[in-house]
N, C-alpha and C positions, 0 to 999 in steps of 0.2 A: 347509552346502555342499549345492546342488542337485545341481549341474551329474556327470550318473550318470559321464561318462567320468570327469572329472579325479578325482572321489570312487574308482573301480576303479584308475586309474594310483597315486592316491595308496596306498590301502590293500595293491596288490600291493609296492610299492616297501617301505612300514613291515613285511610279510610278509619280505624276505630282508633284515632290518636295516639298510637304506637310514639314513643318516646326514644330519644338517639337511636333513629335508624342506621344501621352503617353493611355494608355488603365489601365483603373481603373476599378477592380471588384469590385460592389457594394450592390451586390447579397444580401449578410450576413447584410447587415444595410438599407436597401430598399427595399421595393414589386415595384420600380418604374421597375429597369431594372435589367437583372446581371450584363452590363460592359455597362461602358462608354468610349469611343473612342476618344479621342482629338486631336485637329491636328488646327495652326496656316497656313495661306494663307498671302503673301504678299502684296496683293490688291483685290479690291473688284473680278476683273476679274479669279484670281486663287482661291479664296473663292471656286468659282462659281464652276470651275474646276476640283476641288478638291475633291466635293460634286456629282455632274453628276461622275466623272470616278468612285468613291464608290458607286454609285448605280448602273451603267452600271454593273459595276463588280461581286455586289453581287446579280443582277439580272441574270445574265449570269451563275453562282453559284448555281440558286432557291429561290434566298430569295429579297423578296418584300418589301417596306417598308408600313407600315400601317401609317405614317403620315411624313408628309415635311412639315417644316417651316422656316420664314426668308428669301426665296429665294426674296424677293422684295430688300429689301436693300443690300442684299451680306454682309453684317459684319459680320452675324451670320447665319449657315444655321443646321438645325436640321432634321436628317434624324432618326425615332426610326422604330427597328425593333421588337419590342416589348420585345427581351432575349438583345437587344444590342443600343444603340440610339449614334449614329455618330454627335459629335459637330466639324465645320469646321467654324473658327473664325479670322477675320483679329488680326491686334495684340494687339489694342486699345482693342478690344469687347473681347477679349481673356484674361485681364489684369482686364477687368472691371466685367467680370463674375466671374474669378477666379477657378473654378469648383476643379483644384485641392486643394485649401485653404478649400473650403466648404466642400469636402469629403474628408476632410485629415484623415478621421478614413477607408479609404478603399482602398486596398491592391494594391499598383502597377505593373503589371506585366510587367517582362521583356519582349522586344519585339524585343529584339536583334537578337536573331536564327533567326528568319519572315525576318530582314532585312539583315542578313550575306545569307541567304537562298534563298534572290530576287538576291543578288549579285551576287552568286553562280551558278546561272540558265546561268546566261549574257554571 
């Protein structure tokens, strides 16, 4: 994994026990983003969690978000970085969006190294 943002959204999300992390390039079948970021929260409160440390993080990195959404309910919180957009989803909203089913035609990257490489640091 190159790419320094998705690598920091991913490694803060695996830092507050973010659940099925998975990062989908969509780059190649979308103008919307290049990757999309996913990541399950146990409850509304680690949604919440989940979402603030992936932005602290990639704030702290240089990179801003140009839109946040959902944070009123916590089910669903949407951070887009315009090259990258962070979905952080309880498990119900996670089940009911689907995002991996929808963009099954786009590529998922390993993100194993990122998480053997946070381990590694410890």
């Amino acid at each position: 994994m190159e790419n320094i943002q998705v690598k920091t959204a991913v490694k803060a999300l695996d830092s507050k026990k973010g659940k099925e992390i998975k990062v989908l390039r969509v780059g190649d079948i979308t103008v919307l983003t290049d990757y999309f970021v996913i990541c399950t929260g146990t409850s509304s409160t680690q949604v919440k969690a989940l979402a603030d440390e992936c932005e602290y993080q990639l704030s702290r990195a240089g990179f801003e978000p140009k839109h946040r959404e959902g944070t009123e309910g916590r089910s669903w919180i949407l951070l887009d970085y315009g090259d990258m957009i962070v979905h952080v989803y309880n498990q119900e909203a996670r089940e009911f969006y689907n995002l991996e089913r929808f963009w099954a035609d786009a590529e998922e990257i390993d993100i194993q190294n990122v998480m053997d490489e946070k381990e590694n640091n410890e």
